[in-house]
Backbone as JSON, one array per atom type, in Angstrom:
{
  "sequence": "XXXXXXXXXXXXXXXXXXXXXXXXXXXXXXXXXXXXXXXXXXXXXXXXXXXXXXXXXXXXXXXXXXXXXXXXXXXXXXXXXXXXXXXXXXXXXXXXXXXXXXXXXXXXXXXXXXXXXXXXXXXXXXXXXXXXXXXXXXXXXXXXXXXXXXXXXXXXXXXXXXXXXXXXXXXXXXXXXXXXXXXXXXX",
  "N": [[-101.61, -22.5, 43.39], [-104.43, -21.24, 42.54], [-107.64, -22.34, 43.27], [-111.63, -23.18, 42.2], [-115.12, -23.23, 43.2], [-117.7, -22.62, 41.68], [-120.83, -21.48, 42.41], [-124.46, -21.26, 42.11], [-125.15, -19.19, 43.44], [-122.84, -17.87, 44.73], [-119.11, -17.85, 44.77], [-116.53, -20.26, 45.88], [-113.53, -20.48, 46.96], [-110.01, -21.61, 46.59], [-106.78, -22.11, 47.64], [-103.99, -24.44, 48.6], [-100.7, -24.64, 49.9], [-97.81, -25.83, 51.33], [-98.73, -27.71, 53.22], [-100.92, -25.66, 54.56], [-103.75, -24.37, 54.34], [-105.99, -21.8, 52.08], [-108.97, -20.08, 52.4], [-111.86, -18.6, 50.69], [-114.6, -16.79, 50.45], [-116.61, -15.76, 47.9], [-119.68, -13.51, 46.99], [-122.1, -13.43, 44.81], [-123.77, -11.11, 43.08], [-126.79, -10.14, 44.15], [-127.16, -11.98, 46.07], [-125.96, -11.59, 48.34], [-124.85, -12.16, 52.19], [-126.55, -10.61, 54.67], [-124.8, -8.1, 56.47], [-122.4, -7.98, 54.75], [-120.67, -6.12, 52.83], [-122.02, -5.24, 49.98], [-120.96, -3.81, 47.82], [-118.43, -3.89, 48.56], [-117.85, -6.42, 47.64], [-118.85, -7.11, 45.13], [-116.25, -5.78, 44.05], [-114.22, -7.74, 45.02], [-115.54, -9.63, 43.91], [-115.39, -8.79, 40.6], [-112.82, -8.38, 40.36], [-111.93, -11.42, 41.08], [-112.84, -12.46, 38.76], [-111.25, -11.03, 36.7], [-108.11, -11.22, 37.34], [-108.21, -13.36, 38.12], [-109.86, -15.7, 38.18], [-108.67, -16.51, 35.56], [-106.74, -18.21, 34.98], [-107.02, -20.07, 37.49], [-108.06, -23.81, 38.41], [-106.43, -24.92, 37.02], [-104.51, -27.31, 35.04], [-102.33, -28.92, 37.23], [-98.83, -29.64, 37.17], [-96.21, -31.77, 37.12], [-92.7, -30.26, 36.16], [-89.92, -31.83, 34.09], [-87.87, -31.3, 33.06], [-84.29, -30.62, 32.97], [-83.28, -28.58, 32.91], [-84.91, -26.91, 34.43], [-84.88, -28.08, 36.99], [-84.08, -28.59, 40.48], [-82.71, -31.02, 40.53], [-80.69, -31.16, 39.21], [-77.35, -32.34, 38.19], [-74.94, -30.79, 40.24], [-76.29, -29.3, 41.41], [-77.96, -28.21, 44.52], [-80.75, -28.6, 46.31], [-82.68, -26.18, 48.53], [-84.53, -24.91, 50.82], [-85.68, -22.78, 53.19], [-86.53, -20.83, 56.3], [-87.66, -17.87, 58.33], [-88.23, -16.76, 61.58], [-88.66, -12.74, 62.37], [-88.79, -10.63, 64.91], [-89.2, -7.11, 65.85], [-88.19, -3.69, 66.3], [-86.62, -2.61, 64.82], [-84.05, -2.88, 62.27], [-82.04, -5.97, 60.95], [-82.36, -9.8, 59.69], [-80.61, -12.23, 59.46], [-81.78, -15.04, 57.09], [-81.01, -16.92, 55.29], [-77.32, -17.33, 54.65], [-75.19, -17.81, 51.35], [-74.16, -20.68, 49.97], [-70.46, -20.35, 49.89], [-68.8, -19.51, 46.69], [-71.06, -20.46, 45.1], [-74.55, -19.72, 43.45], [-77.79, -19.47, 44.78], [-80.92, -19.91, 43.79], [-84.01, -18.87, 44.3], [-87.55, -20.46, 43.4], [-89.57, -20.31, 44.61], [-91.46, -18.16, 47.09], [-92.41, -17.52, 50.49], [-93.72, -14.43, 52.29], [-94.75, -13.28, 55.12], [-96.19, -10.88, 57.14], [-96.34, -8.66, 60.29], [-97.48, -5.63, 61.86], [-97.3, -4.41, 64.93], [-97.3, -1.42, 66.44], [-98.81, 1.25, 67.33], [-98.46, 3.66, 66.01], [-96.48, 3.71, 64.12], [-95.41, 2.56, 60.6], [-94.36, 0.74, 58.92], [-91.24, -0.26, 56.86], [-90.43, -2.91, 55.34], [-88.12, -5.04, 54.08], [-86.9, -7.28, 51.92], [-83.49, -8.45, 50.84], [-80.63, -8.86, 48.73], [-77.63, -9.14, 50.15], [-76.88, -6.27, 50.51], [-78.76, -5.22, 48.45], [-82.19, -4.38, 47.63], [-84.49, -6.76, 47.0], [-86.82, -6.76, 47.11], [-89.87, -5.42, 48.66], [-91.91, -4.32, 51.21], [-94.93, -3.05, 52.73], [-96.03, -2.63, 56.36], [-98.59, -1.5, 57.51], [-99.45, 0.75, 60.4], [-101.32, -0.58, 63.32], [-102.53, 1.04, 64.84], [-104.66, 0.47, 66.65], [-103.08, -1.31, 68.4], [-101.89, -4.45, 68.9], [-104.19, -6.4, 68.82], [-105.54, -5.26, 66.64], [-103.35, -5.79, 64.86], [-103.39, -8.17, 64.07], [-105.42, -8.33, 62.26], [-104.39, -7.0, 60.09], [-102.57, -7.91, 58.67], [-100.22, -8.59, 56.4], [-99.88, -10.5, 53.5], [-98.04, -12.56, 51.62], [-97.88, -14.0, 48.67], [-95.19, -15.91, 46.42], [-94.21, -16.72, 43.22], [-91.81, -17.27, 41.23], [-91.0, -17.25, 37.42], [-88.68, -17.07, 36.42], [-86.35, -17.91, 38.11], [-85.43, -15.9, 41.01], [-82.48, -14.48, 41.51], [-79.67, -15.04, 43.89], [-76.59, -13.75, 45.47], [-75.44, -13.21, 47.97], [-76.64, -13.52, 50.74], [-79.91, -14.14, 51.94], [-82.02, -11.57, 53.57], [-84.1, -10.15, 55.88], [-84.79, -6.51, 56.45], [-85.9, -4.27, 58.65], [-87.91, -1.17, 59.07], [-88.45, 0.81, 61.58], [-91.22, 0.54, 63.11], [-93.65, -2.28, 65.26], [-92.38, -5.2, 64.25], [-93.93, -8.29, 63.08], [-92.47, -11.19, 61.22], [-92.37, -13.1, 59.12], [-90.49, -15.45, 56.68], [-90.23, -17.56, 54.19], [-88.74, -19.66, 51.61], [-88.01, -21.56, 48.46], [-85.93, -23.22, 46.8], [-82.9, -23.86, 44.59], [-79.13, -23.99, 44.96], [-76.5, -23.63, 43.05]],
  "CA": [[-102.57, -22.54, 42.32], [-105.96, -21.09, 42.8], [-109.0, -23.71, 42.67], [-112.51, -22.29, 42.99], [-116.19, -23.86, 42.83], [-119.22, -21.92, 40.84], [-121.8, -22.04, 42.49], [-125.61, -19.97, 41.64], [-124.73, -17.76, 44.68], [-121.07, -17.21, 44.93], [-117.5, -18.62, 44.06], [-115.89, -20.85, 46.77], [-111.89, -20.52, 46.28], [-109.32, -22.11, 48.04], [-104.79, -22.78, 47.65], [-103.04, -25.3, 49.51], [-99.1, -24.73, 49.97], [-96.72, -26.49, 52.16], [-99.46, -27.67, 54.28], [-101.47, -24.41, 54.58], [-104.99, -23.96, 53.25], [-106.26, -20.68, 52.05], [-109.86, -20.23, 51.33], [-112.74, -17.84, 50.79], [-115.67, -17.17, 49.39], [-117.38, -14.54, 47.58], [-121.1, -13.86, 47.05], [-122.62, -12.9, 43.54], [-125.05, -10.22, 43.67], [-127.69, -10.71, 44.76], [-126.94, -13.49, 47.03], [-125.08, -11.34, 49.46], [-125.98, -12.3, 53.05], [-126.8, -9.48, 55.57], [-123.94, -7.64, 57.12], [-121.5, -8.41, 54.12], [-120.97, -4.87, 51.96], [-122.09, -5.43, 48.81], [-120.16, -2.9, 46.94], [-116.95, -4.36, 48.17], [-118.15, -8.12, 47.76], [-119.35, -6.53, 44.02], [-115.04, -5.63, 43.93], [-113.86, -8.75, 45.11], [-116.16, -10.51, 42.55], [-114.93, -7.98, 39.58], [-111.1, -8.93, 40.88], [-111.67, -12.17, 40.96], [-113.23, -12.73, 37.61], [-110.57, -10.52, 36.16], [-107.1, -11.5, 38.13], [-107.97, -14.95, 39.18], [-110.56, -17.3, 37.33], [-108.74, -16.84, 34.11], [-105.65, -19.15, 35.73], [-107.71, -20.89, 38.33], [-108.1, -24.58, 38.19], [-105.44, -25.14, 35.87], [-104.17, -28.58, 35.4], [-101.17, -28.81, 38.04], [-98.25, -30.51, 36.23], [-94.37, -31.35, 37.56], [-92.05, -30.7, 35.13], [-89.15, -33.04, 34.29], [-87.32, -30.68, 32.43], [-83.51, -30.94, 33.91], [-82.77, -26.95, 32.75], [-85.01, -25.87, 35.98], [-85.03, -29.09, 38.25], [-83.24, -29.03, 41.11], [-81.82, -32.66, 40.77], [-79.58, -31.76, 37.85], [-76.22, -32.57, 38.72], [-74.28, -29.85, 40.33], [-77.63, -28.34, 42.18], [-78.41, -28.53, 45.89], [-82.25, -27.9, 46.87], [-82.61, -25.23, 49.5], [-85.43, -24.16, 51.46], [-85.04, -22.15, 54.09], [-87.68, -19.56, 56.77], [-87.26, -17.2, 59.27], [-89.53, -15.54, 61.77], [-88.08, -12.38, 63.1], [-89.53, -9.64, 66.0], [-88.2, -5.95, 66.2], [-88.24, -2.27, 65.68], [-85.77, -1.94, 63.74], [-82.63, -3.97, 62.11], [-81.88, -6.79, 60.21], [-82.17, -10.68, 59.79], [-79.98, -12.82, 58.21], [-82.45, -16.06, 56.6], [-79.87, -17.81, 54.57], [-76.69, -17.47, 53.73], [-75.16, -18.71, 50.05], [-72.77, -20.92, 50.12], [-69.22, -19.69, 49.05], [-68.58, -19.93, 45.31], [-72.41, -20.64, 45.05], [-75.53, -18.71, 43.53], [-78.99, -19.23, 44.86], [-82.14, -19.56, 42.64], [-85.35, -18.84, 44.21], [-88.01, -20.54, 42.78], [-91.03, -19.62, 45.48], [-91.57, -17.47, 48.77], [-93.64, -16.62, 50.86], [-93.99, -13.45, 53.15], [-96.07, -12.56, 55.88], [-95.98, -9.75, 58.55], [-97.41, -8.1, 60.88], [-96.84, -4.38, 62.82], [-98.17, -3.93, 66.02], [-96.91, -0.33, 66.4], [-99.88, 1.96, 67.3], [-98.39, 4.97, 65.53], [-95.49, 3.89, 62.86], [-95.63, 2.05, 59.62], [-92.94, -0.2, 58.23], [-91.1, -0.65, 55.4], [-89.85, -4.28, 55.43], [-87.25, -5.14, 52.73], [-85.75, -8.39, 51.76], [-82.52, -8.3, 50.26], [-79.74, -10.01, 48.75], [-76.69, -8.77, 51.1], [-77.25, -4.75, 50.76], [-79.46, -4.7, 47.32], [-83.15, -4.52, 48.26], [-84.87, -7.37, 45.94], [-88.76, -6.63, 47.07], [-90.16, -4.42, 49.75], [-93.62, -4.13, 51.48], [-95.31, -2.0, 53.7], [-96.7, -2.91, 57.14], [-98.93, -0.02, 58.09], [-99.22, 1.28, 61.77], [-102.11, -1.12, 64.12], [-103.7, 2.01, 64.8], [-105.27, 0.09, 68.06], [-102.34, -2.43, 68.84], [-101.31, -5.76, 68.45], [-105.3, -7.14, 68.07], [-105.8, -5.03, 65.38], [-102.11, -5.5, 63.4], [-103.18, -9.63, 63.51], [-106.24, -8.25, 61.13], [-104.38, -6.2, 58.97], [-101.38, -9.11, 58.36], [-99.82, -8.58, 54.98], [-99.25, -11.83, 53.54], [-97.53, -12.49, 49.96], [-96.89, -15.67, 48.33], [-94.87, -15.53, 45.17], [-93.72, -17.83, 42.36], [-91.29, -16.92, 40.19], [-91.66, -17.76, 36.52], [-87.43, -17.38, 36.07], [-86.05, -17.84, 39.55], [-84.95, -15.21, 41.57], [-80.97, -14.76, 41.83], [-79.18, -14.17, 44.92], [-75.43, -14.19, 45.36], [-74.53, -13.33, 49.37], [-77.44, -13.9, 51.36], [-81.15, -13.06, 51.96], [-81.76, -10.86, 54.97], [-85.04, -9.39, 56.18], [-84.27, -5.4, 57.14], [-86.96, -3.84, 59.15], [-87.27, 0.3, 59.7], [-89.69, 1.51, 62.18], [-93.01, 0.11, 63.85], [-92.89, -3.47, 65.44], [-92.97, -6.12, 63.41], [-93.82, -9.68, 63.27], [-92.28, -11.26, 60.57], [-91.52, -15.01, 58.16], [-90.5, -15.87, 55.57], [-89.73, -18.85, 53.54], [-88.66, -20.0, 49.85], [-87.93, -22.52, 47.94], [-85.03, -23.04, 45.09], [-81.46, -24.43, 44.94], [-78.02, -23.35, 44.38], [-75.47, -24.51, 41.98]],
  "C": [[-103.97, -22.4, 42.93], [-106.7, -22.14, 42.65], [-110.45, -22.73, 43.62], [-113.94, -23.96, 42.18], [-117.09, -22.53, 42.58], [-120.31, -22.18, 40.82], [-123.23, -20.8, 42.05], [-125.24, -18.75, 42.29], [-123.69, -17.11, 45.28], [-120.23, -18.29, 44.32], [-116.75, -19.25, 45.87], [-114.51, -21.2, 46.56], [-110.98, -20.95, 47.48], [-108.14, -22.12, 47.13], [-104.96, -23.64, 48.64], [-101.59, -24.82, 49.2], [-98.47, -24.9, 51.11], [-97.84, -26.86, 53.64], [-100.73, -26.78, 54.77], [-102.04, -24.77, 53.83], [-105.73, -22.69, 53.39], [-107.72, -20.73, 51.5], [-110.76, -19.22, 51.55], [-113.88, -17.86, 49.97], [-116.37, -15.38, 49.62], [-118.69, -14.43, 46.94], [-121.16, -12.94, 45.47], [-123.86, -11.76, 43.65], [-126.02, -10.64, 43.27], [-128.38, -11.71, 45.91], [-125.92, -12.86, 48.38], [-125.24, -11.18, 50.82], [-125.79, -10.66, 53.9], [-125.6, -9.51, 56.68], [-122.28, -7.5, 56.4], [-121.36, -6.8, 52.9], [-121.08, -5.33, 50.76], [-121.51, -4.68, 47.55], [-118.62, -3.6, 46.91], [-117.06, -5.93, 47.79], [-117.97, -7.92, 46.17], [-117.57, -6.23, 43.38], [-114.79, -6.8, 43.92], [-114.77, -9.67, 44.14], [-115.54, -9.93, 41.01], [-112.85, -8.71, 39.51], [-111.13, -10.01, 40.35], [-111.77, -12.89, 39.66], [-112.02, -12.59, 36.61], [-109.45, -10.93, 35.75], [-106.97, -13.0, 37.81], [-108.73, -16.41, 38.27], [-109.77, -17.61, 36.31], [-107.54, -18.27, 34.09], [-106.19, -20.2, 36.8], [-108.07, -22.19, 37.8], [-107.56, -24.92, 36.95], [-105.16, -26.62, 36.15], [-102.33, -28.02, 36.08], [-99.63, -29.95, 37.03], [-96.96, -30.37, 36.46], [-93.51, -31.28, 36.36], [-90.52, -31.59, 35.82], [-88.02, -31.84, 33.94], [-85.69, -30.53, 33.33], [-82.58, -29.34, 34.14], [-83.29, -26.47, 34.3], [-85.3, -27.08, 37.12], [-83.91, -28.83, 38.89], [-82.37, -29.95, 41.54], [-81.03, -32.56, 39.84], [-78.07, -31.58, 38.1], [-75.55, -31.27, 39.21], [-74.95, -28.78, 41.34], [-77.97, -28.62, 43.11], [-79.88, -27.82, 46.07], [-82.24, -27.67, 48.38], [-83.8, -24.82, 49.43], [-85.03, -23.64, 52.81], [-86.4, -21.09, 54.96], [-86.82, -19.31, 58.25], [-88.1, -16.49, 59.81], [-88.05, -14.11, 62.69], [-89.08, -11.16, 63.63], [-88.59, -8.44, 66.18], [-88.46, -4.91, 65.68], [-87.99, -2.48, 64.9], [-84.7, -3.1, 63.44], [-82.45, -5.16, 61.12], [-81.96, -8.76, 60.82], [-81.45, -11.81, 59.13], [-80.84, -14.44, 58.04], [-81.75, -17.27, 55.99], [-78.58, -17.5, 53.85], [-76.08, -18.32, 52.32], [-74.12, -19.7, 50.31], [-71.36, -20.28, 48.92], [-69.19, -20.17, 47.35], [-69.8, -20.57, 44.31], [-73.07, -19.59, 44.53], [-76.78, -19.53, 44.09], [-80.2, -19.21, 43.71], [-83.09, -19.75, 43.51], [-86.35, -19.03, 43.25], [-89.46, -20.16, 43.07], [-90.69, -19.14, 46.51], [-92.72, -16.85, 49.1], [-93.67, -15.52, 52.24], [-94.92, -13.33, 54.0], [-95.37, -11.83, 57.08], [-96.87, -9.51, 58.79], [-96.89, -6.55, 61.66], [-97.93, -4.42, 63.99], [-98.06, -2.79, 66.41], [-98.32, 0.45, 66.47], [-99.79, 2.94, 66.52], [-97.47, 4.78, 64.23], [-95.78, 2.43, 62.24], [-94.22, 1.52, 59.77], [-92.71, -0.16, 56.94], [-90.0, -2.08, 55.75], [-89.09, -4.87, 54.03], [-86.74, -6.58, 53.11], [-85.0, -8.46, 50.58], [-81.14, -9.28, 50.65], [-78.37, -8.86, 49.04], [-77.12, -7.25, 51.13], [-78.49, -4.5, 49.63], [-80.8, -5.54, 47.54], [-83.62, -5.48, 46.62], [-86.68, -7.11, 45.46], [-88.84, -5.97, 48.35], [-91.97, -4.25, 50.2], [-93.92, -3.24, 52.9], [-95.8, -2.61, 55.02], [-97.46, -1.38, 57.85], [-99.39, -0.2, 59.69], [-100.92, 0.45, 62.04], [-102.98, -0.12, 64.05], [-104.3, 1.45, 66.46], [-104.4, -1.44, 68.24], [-101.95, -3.67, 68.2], [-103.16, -6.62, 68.13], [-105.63, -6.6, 66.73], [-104.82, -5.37, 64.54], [-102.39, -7.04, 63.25], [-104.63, -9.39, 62.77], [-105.73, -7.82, 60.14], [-102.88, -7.08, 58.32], [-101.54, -8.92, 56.89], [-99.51, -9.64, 54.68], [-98.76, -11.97, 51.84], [-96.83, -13.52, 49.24], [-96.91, -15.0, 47.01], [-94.48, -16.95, 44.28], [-92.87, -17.38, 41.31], [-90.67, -18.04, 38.8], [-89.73, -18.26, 36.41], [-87.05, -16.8, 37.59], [-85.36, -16.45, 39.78], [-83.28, -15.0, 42.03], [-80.26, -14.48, 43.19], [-77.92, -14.58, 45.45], [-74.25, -14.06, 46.61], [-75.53, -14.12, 50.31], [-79.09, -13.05, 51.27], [-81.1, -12.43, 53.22], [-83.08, -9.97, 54.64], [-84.44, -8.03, 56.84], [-85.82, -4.83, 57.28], [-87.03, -2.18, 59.36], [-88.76, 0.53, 60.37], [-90.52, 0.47, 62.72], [-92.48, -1.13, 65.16], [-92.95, -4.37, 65.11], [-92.63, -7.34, 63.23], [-93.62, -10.24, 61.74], [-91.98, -12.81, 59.96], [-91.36, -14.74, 57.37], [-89.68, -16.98, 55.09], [-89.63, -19.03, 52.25], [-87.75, -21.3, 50.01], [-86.78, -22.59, 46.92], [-83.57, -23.86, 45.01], [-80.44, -23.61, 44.72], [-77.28, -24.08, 43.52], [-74.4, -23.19, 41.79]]
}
């Protein structure tokens, strides 16, 4: 959950999840200090207004509800992460258990390619059927530059995610540094 402050001269925004704090800040025009592009600052303010404030500082609120809790009889809560390193190939993250489905209820992604010349396509999928897919594009100047250009992708899903063998990161091309983690149970 987004949370931001409004101040005369910019927006100060921050998450927390699982420990992890995310935060930034963006300048209002006019207020944009020297060396900061103001065209893209002028984007990222347009975005954020758009995208982000309208959900931002929401009241946070657990539900009880026993339809999507994981404590309702019959339901094991599963989290699970995986980092994996490699050209090419696959990772297996979690399998299901037998006679089991899976519900993802959050995850979160991040990579990286260090590959000077090839791109990635990074898939995670439940046993062969790709569920989501992202790009890691080519360093261009190595491994310092691919820890600037780190794709990162937290999700939440509104009606969990199903998955009925296992998840498994598959990697094609570049070299790429990879996690991921979620949240959900099975029953």
């Amino acid at each position: 959950m987004w949370q931001y402050e409004d101040f005369t001269n910019k927006y100060d925004i921050w998450a927390k999840e699982d420990g992890n704090k995310y935060e930034t800040t963006i300048y209002k025009s006019g207020y944009v200090p020297h060396g900061i592009d103001e065209s893209s600052e002028a984007t990222n303010k347009t975005d954020f207004d758009n995208n982000y404030k309208p959900t931002a500082n929401a009241k946070v609120s657990i539900s009880t509800s026993q339809e999507r809790s994981s404590t309702k009889p019959g339901r094991t809560y599963v989290t699970a992460q995986n980092a994996a390193v490699g050209s090419s190939g696959s990772a297996t993250v979690y399998t299901v258990t037998q006679g089991k489905t899976l519900y993802i209820t959050s995850a979160l992604f991040s990579g990286f390619n260090t590959s000077i010349t090839a791109a990635s396509l990074i898939r995670i999928e439940d046993g062969s059927t790709t569920l989501m897919q992202f790009r890691a594009p080519a360093a261009g100047l190595g491994a310092v530059a691919a820890a600037l250009i780190m794709t990162a992708v937290p999700m939440s899903f509104p009606e969990p995610l199903k998955v009925t063998t296992n998840i498994k990161i598959t990697i094609s091309a570049g070299t790429v540094t990879t996690a991921f983690s979620f949240v959900g149970y099975e029953e």
